[in-house]
N, C-alpha and C positions, 0 to 999 in steps of 0.2 A: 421534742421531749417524749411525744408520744413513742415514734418511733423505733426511740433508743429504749424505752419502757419495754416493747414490745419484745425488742432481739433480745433483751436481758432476760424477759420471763422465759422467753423460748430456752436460752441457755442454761436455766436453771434447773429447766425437765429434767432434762438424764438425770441429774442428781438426787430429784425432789422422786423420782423412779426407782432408783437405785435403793435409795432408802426406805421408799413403802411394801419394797420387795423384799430387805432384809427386813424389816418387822412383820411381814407377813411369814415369813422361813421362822423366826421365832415363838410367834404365835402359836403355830402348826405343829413347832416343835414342845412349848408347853402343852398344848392342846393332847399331843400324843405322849407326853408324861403321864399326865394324869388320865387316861386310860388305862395307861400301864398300871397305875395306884390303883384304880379302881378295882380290874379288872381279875387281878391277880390277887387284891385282897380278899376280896368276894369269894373266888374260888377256897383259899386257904383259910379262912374264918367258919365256912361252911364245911370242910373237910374235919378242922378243930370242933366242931359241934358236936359232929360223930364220933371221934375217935383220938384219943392222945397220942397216939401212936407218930413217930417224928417220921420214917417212913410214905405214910400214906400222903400225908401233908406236904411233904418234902415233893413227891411225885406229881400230887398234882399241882402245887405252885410253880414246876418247873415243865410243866405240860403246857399250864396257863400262859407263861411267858413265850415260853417259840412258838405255840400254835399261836397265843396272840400278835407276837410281831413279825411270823411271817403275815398273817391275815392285816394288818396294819401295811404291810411295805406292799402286798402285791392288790389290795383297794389306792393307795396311793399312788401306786407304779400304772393301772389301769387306768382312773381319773388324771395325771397329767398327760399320761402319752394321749388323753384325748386329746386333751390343750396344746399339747406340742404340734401334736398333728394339725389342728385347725391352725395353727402360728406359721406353718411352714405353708399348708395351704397358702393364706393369705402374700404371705411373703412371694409364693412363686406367680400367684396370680398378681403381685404389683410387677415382678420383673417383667411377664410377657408383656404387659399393658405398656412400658417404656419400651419395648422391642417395637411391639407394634405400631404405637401413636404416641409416639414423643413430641409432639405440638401439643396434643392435647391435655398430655400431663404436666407439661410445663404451665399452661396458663392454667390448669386446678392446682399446679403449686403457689403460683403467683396471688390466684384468688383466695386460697385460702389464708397465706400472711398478710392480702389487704383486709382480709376478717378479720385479724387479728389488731386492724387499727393501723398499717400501713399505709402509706399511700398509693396509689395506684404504680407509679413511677418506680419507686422504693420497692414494692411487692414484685416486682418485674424485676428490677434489678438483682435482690435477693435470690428470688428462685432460679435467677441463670446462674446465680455464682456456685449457687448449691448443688447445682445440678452437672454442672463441669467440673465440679467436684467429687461427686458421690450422689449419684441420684438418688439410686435406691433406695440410700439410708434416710436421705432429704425426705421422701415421699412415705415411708414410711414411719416416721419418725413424729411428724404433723398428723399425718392421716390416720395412721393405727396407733401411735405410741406405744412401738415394742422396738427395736433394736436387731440386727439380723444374729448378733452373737448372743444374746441375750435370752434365747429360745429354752425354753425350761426344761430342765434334762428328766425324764421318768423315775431313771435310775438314783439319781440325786437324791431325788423325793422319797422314793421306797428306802432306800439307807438311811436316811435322816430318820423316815418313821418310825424303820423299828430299831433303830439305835433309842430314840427317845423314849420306845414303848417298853424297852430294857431297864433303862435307866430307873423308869417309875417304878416298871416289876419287881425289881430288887429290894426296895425298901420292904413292904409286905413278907417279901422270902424272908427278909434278914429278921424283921420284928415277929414274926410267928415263930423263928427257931433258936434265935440264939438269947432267946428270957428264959429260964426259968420254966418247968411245964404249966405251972399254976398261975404262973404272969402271962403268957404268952398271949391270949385276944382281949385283956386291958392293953397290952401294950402294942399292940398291933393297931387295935382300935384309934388310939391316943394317936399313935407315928401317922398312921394315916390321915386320920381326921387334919392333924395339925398341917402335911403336907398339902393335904387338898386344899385347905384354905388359903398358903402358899400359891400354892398354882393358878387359884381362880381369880384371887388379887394380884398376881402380876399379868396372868392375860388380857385382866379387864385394864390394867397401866399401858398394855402393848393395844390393845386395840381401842381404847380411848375410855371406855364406860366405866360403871360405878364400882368400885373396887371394894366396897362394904358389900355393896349386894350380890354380886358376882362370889365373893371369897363364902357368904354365906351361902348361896344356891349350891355352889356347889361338895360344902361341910354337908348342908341338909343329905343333899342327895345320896352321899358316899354314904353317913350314918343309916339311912333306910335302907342300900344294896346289903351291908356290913349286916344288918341286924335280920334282914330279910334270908340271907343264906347261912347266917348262924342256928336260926332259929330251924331253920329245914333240916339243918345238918342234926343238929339234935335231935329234934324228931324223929329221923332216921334211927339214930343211934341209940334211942333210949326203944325201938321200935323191936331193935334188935335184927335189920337188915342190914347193917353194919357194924363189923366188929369194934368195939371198944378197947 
């Protein structure tokens, strides 16, 4: 029974992989929402402080968003091409190790399914089936648990980010211009706040934790950026460095 326990769990990896990877791609991808909320509100609430003018607002809300998501997609494109790069490393350093000493990586396959609760005999049997099969995938699949097709693309990442860094930016753009001039940073304020609290309660659903305290961290935090660059932006404008 133990045995059969054990091939079962092993079979169930890729899967139980598959799925902590697309919840990890979601996360990343709320994660990089709500920068784009943040980000772009801050700019255009603080630009509103100085000056009504739809113009100036409009320029730099949409200044905010490409400089921000390209600066989103090419932090993102640099951070995994590390990880790709060290995934391929590993990977070319298990093929030479089976080119080279393929005795010796058969009995570290064998040993590590009888860690796994196999039996000696059983563990042996296993890793020859596996291995006249598909070594490489065998060996890395126990050993690293990564998949040789499965290598994370840079480029993947960097479009994902600044697509979702888009996607956030927009709301801000759209609740600063198309109120009313006298509505415009209540309603901005409100669209945001309410989104961010969105965001922070489904990331904290996607990566397990407290969904009350996570949705308010990060309300808190947006209302302090929101109010912090508002209040500059006025300053300025009532300073009379900036046209009104």
């Amino acid at each position: 029974m133990s045995e059969a326990q054990g091939l079962s769990t092993h079979d169930n990896e890729p899967h139980q992989q598959d799925t902590a990877q697309r919840l990890n791609w979601l996360r990343a991808g709320v994660l990089g929402a709500n920068d784009g909320i943040v980000s772009v509100a801050a700019i255009v609430v603080g630009v509103a402080g100085a000056t009504t003018s739809t113009g100036p607002i409009l320029t730099a809300g949409m200044a905010g968003l490409v400089g921000g998501a390209i600066s989103m997609a090419l932090g993102e494109y640099v951070s995994v091409s590390s990880q790709s790069d060290s995934q391929r490393d590993l990977i070319a350093k298990e093929r030479r190790e089976l080119a080279e000493q393929p005795d010796e990586e058969l009995a570290e396959l064998a040993s590590m399914y009888q860690a796994k609760g196999l039996s000696p005999a059983t563990a042996a049997l296993v890793a020859e089936e596996l291995t006249a099969g598909d070594a490489l995938a065998a060996h890395l699949a126990i050993e690293l648990n990564i998949n040789e097709d499965d290598v994370v693309s840079p480029w993947h990442a960097a479009i994902a980010s600044a697509v979702a860094f888009t996607l956030g930016a927009i709301l801000p753009l759209a609740a600063i211009l198309l109120p009313p001039e006298g509505w415009r940073v209540p309603v901005t304020f409100l669209a945001v706040l309410i989104a961010l609290g969105a965001t922070g309660w489904l990331g904290a659903r996607i990566g397990g934790g407290s969904r009350t305290r996570a949705a308010w961290r990060v309300v808190i935090g947006g209302a302090l950026a929101l109010a912090a660059t508002y209040a500059i932006g006025n300053l300025l404008g009532a300073s009379g460095l900036v046209g009104g």
